[in-house]
N, C-alpha and C positions, 0 to 999 in steps of 0.2 A: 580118779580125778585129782584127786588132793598130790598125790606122790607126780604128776606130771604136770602139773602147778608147781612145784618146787623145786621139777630137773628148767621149769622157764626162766624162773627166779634165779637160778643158780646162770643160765646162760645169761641171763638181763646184767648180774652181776659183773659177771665174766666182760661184758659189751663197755660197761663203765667207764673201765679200768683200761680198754684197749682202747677208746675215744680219746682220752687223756694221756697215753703214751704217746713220749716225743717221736721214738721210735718209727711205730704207726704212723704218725702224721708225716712222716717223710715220704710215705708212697702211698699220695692222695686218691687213689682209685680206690683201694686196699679200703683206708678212712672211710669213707664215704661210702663203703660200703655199708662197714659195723656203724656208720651213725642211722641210717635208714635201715638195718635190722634192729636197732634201739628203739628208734622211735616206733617202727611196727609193732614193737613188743609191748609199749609203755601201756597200752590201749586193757590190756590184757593181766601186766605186772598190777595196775592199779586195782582193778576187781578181783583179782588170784588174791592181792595180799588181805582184803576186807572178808576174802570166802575165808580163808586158811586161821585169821582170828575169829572167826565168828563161828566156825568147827572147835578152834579150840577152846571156847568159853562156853559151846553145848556142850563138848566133854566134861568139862568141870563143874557145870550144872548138874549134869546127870549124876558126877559121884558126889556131889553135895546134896542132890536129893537123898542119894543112898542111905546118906548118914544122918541126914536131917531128922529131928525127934517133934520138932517143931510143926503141926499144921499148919499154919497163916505161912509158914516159910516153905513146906512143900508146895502150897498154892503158888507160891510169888514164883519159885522156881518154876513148876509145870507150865504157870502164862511164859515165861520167861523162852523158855526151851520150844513152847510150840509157836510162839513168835519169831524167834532167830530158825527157828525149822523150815519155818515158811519163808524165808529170808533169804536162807541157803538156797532152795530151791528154785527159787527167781534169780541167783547169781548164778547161778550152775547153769540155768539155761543160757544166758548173756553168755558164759566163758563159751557154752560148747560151737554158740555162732559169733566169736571172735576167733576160734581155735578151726572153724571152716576154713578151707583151703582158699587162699587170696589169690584174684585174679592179678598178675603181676602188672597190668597194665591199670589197675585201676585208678592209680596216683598219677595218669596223663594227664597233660592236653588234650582236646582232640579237635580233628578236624569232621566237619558236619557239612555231607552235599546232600542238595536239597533239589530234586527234580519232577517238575510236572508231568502228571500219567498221562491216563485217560480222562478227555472228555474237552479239551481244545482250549479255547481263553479261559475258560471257567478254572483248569487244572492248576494254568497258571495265575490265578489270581488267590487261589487255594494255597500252591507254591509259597505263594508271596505274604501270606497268611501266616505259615508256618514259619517261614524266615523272619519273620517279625517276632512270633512268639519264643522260639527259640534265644534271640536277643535282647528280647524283656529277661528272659529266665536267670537267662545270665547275667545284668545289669544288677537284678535283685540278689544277688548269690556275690557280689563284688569283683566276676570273672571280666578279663578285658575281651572283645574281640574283635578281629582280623578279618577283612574280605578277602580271599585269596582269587578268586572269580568269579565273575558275576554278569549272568546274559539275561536282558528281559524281553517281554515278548512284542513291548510297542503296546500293550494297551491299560499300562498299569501293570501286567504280573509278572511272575519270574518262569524264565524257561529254568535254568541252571542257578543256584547260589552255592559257592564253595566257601566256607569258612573257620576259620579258626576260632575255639575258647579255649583262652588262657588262666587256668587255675586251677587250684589242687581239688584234685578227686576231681575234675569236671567229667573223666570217663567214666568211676564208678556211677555217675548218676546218670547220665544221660547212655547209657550204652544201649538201656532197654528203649532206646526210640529209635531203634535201625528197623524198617519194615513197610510196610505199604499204608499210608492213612489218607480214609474216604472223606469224603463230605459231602453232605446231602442239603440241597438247598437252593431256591430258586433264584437264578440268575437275574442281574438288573434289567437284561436284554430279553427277559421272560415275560411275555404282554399276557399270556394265558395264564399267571399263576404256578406251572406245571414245575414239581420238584426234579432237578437234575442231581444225578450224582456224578463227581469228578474225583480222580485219583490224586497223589503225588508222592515220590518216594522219598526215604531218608535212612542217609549211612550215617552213621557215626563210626569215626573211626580213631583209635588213639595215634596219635603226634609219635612217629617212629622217631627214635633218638638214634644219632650215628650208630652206635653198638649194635643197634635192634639189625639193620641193612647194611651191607655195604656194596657200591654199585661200582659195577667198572666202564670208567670214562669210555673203554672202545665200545658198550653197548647200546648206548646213546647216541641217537640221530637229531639234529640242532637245529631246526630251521626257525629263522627269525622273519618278520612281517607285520606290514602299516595294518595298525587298532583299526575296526570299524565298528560303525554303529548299527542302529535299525536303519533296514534298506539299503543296507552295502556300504554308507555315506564312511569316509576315513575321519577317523576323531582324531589321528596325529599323523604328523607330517614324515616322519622319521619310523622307521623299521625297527620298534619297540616291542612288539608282540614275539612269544618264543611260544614255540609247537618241541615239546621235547618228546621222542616214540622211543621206549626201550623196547629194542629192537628181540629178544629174548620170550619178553611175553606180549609182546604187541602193545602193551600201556598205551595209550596216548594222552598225553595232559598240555594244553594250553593254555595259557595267562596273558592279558592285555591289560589288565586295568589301570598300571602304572605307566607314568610318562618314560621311565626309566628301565630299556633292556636287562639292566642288568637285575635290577629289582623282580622284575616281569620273571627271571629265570631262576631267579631264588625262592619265588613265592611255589612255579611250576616244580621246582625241583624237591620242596617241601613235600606235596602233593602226590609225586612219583612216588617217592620214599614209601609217604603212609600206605596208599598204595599198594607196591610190594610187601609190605611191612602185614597188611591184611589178607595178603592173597597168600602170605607164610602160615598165618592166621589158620585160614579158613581150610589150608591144607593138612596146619597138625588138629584141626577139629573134625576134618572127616573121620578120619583113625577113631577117636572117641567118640561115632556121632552119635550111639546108643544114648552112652550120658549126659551128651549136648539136649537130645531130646528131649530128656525127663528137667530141664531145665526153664525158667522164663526167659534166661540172658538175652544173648546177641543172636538171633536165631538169623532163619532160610528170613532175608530180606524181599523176598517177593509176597511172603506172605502177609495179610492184611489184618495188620494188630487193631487197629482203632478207628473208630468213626464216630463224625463230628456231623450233631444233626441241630440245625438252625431251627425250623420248625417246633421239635421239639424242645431247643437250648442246651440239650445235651450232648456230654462225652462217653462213650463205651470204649473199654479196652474189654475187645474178645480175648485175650490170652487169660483173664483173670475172671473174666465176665462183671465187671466194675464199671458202674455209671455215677458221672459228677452231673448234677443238673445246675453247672455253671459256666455254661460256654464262654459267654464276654469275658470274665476272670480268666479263665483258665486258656483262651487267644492272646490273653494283657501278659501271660508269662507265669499266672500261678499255677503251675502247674508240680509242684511237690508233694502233691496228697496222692499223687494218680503215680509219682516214681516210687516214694515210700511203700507204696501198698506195691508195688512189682518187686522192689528188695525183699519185702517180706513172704511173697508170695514163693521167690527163687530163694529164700535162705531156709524156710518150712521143707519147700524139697531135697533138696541137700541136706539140711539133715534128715529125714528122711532113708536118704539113700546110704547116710553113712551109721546109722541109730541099727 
C-alpha cells in the first residue's frame, strides 16, 4: 500500500509542475488534461499523505517502546500505537475505495428520460411524480436544469419528460436511477378503495461531450414541422419542431418545445449524441457483462429496481433490499440516503471483486 501511495505522490508531483508550465499551457487539450488528472488525484494525495505520517510515527513508536525503560512511557506509547493502528486501518480502507477504478463518466451532466409504463393515467401521473422529484433533487444539490422535451398526457401526467442536469458529479449520483420504478396506490378515480399498481421508466444518461461521438452530417435525416398540443391543436404557427432519424441505428429524437427551429434542433441534437454516446456504452458493457452483473451500477433498465407504496408510505429498493418509511420527503427530492447506501452497496462489491 504504502510504496504505491508514494509512486501517486510522485505522479501528483510530477502533475504540479506540468500545470504551471508555460510550455504545457500552450496546447490546451494536453492542459486540461493533467489538470483533471490533478484534481482526481488530490482526493487520494490528501489521505495517502495523513496514512504515510501516521505509519511513520507507528514506526517510531514501536522502536521507542523498544528502548523505553520506562512503564508509564510504555503504557503511553502501546495507547498511542493501538490508536493510530486503528487509524491506519480506517484510512487504508477510504484509500483502497478511492484507488477503485473510476467511471470516467462520472464527472457528467446528464440527461434523465422519464417515461410512463404500465397502467394508463395513473403511469403518467406516477411519471409526473418522478419528474418532480428528480428536480427537487437537483434544486437541493445546486444543480441547474433543462427541459430538453416534454409530452403530457391531458390529465395532469407525463407521457415523456427529457431533461437535462447540469452539475458536477450529477452522473456519479444519479446513475443508479436507470430502471423500472412501481408504485402502488389508489387512484383518485378509484370509488372502491382498490390499490392499483402503475409503472414508469427512467434512463439516466451522461451528457456526451463532442470527443465522446462524432456524427456524420450525411447520416442525418432533418425533417422540420408546426408544434402541437393535446388533441392535435398547433401551439405555433411556424415549422419550428425538428424530427432528427440517424439514419445508421434508427435513433429517432424530436424536440418542439422551443419557439425557435433552431433551438428545437440543438436541444434534439444534444439528445442524439447522448444517445449514441450510451448505445457505445451499453455495447462496450456487454463484453464485460459478467462484471456489470456483479455490480449495483447502471444495469438491464427494464428491470424493476424500486417501488413506491402509498398505503404503506414507503420506499423499497429491491437491488439492495432497503426501505425508507418516508415517502412525502423522499417525492420532495430527498432522496440521498437511498443513493448513498447504493454507492456503498456497488463500492463493497468491487472491492470485493478486486480484494
Amino acid at each position: 500500500m504504502k510504496d504505491k501511495l508514494l509512486a501517486i505522490e510522485k505522479r501528483f508531483n510530477e502533475l504540479e509542475q506540468k500545470i504551471i508550465d508555460p510550455e504545457v499551457m500552450k496546447d490546451m487539450p494536453t492542459w486540461q488534461r493533467y489538470c483533471k488528472e490533478h484534481s482526481d488525484l488530490q482526493p487520494i494525495i490528501d489521505i495517502a499523505r495523513e496514512y504515510i505520517d501516521n505509519d511513520k510515527i507507528i514506526e517510531e513508536d514501536k522502536q521507542m517502546l523498544n528502548e523505553a525503560s520506562d512503564d508509564d512511557m510504555k503504557e503511553l506509547l502501546k495507547e498511542e500505537i493501538d490508536e493510530r493502528s486503528k487509524a491506519l486501518e480506517v484510512q487504508e480502507e477510504e484509500i483502497k475505495i478511492l484507488l477503485l477504478p473510476k467511471d470516467p463518466n462520472d464527472h457528467k451532466n446528464v440527461i434523465v428520460e422519464i417515461r410512463a409504463g404500465a397502467g394508463g393515467d395513473e403511469a403518467g401521473l406516477f411519471a409526473g411524480d418522478l419528474y418532480r422529484m428528480y428536480q427537487m433533487y437537483a434544486d437541493s444539490r445546486g444543480w441547474k436544469t433543462e427541459v430538453m422535451s416534454f409530452s403530457d398526457q391531458g390529465v395532469g401526467g407525463v407521457k415523456e419528460a427529457i431533461f437535462m442536469i447540469n452539475g458536477k458529479g450529477a452522473y456519479s449520483m444519479l446513475k443508479y436511477e436507470s430502471g423500472v420504478h412501481r408504485v402502488q396506490r389508489v387512484p383518485t378515480t378509484e370509488s372502491s378503495g382498490r390499490i392499483h399498481t402503475s409503472t414508469a421508466t427512467v434512463a439516466v444518461l451522461p451528457e456526451a461531450e463532442d470527443v465522446d461521438v462524432e456524427i456524420n452530417q450525411s447520416d442525418l435525416r432533418v425533417d422540420v414541422y408546426r408544434s402541437s398540443g393535446n388533441g392535435g391543436q398547433s401551439v405555433n404557427t411556424t415549422d419550428s419542431a425538428v424530427r432528427i432519424t440517424h439514419i445508421p441505428t434508427g435513433i429517432v429524437v424530436s424536440c418542439q418545445d422551443e419557439k425557435s427551429q433552431l433551438k428545437n434542433k440543438d436541444k434534439a441534437m444534444k439528445i442524439l449524441k447522448t444517445r449514441l454516446y450510451d448505445k457505445m456504452l451499453e455495447e462496450q458493457n456487454a463484453e464485460i457483462s459478467e462484471n456489470r452483473r456483479s455490480q449495483v451500477g447502471t444495469g438491464d433498465r427494464s428491470e424493476r429496481i424500486r417501488t413506491y407504496n402509498f398505503p404503506q408510505g414507503r420506499i423499497t429498493d429491491h437491488r439492495i433490499n432497503m426501505t425508507i418509511y418516508q415517502l412525502e420527503s423522499f417525492l420532495n427530492g430527498d432522496i440521498q440516503e437511498m443513493i448513498d447506501s447504493l454507492i456503498t452497496e456497488d463500492q463493497t462489491k468491487k472491492l470485493a471483486a478486486v480484494s
